[in-house]
N, C-alpha and C positions, 0 to 999 in steps of 0.2 A: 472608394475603397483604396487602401494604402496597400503596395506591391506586399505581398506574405513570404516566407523564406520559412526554411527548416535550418534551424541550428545547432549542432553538435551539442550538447550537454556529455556528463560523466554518465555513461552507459543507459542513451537516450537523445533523444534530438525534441525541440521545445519550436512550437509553432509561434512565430516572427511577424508581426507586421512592422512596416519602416519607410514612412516615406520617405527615406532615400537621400535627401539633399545633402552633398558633402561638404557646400559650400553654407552650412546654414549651423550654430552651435545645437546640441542636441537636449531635446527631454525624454527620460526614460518612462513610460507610465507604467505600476504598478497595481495590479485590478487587486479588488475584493475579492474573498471566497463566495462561490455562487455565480461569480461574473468572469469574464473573461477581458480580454482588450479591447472588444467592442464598446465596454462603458466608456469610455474615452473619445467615442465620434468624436461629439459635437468638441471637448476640445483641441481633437485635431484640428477639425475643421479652422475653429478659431488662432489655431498657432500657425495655419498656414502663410509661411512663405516669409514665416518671421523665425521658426525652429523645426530641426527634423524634429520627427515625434515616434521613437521605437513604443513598440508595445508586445510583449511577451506573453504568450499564456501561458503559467506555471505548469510544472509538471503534475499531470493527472487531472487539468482540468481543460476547461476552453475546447479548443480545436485539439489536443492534446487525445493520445489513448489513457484509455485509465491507466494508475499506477497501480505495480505489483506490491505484494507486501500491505502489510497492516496499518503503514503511517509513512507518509513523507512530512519531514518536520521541517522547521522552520529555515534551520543549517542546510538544511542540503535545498533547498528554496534557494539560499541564498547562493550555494556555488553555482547553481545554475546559472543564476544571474550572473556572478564575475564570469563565468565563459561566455555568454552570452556578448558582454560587452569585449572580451577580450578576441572573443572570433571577430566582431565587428570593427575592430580596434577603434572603441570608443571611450572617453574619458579626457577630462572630468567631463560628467553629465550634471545635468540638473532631474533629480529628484521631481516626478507626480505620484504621492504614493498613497492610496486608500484602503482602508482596515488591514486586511493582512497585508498589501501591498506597504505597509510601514512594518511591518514583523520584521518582511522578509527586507528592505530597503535602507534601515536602521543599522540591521546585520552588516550589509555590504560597508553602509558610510562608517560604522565606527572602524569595522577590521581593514579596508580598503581606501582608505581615507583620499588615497589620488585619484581614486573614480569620481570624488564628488566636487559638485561645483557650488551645489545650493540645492533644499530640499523645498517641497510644500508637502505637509503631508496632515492625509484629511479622514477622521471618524477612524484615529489608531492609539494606539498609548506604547510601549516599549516593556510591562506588566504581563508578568504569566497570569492565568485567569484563580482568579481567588476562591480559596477551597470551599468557601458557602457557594459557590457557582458551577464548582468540578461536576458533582454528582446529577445534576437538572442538565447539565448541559453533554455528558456522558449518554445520559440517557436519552438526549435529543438526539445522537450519533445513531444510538441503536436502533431506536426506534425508524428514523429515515434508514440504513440500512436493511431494514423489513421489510417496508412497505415505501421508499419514498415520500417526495412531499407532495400529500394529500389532505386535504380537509384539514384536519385541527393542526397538522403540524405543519402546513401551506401558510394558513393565515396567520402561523407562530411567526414563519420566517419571511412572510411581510413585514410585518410590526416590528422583526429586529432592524429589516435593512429601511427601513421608510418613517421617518415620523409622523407623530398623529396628526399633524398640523397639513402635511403632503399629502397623506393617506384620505385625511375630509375635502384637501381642493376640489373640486371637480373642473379645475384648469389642468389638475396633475392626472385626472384620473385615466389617461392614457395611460401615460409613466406608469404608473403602477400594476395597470393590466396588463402593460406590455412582460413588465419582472416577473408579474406573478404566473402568467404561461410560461416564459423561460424558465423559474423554480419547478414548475409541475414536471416539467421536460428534462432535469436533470439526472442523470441514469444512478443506482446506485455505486454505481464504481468509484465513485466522488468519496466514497466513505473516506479513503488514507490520506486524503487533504485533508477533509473536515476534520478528521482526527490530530492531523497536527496543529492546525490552528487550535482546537482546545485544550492541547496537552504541551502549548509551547512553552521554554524557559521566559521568564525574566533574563532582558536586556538593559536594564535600568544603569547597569558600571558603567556600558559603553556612552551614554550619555553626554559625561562630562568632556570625552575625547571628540566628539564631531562637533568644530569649530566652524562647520559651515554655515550661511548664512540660512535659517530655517522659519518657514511662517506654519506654523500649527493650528489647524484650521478646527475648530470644533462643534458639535449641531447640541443648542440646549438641550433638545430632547432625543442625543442618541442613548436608545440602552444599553444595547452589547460594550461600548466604551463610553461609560459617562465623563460629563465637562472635568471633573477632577481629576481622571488621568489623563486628561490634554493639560492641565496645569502642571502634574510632574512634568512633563515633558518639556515645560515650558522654565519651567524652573531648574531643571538641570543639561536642557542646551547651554552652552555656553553665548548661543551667537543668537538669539531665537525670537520669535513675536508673536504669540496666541490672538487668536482673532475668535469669536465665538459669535454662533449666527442663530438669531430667534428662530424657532417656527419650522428646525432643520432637525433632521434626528441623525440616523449615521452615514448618509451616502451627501455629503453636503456637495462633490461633481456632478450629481444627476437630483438632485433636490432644488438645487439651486446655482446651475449653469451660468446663469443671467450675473450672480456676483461674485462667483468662484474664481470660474474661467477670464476672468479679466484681472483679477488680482492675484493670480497665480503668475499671470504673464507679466504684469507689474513687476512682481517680486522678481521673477526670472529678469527683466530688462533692466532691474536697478544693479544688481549682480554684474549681468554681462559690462552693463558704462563704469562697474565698478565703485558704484557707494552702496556701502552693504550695510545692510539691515543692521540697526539702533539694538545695541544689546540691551535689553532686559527690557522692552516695546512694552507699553501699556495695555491691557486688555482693551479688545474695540469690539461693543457689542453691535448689532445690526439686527 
């Protein structure tokens, strides 16, 4: 377990893990909605002693008290973060950021541009959610605000974070009993995250402005963000390399650890020696 800290945010403090090392360049990881900085063990584990690894839980969710108010959005996610790194005086970082962890990580790299060093970022797009989606997924909020997630709207939000392909392993099938008690156990007070993730803006302008080197990771079979909006993104980085993986839906760092986490660190290590990533990378399926 990595030392945890409480760190000042704008009117609130954001639970910190960090292993620490000053002498080591840093990766910031940026969890999912529903997840906290724990999805990230195993590739702390594997960054060990090669990169610090901060891992923040957003406001209102993780180890975090719930948030007040109806909605923390995606902006104010993201000042967290620049305090976050600015208490720690850390930057440029290297980018790990997964679903909303690219909302809110996109935010920083286009407005904050000297925070960043290089991103990976996996099962996100930079797309507010599309109005055939607002109303099914409006009504997923209220519904878990009722009654949490139980029964039909448990096994809803398996199926968004896990692909079918994960979901039938029964090499995975820990994995996913492990998430789906963690889903049962999440309190209703989650509601003004969840809310902003589905009522977040379009970040698409900022796009063109984040010239850092970026690999965009994406699961054939994620639903919540399909392979098409990893192609905008791929298309309107300016520096950037999509990579698309069979058989993986939206969580491609706990779907598929075995060829994530080694190609994240890649990316990071070609960065640090300084030959940056092939602008406009061919799609690599796997």
């Amino acid at each position: 377990m990595s030392p945890s800290t409480q760190v000042p945010v704008p009117g609130a403090e954001l639970y910190v893990e960090d292993s620490g090392e000053r002498d080591l360049p840093v990766v910031v990881a940026l969890h999912s909605l529903f997840m906290d900085g724990r999805m990230f063990d195993r590739f702390a584990a594997d960054a060990a002693g090669r990169y610090r690894v901060v891992r923040p839980d957003f406001r209102g969710q993780g180890r975090n008290p719930p948030a007040s108010g109806d909605i923390v959005t995606m902006d104010e996610c993201a000042r967290d973060i620049e305090a976050v790194l600015d208490a720690l005086e850390l930057g440029p970082v290297h980018w790990l950021l997964s679903s909303m962890g690219g909302d809110v990580g996109l935010r920083v790299a286009g407005r904050r541009p000297e925070l960043t060093r290089s991103i990976v970022i996996t099962g996100s797009s930079a797309r507010s959610e599309p109005d055939e989606q607002l109303d099914r997924f409006r009504q997923f909020v209220q519904d878990f605000s009722e009654r949490g997630f139980v029964d039909d709207l448990l096994e809803l939000l398996v199926e968004v974070m896990f692909g079918a392909t994960t979901r039938s392993d029964p090499s995975k099938a820990d994995l996913v009993e492990h998430y789906r008690n963690e889903f049962a156990a999440l309190p209703t007070g989650l509601r003004p995250a969840f809310t902003g993730v589905i009522e977040r803006a379009s970040v698409v302008d900022l796009l063109p402005g984040i010239e850092a080197p970026t690999l965009v990771v994406t699961g054939a079979e994620d639903m919540p963000r399909p392979t098409e909006w990893a192609d905008e993104l791929h298309d309107h980085l300016p520096n950037s390399e999509l990579w698309r993986l069979a058989g993986v839906g939206h969580s491609p760092l706990l779907e598929a650890p075995e060829l994530v986490n080694p190609r994240a660190l890649e990316h990071f290590d070609s960065v640090q020696k300084g030959a940056r990533s092939p602008e406009g990378a061919a799609h690599v399926d796997r």
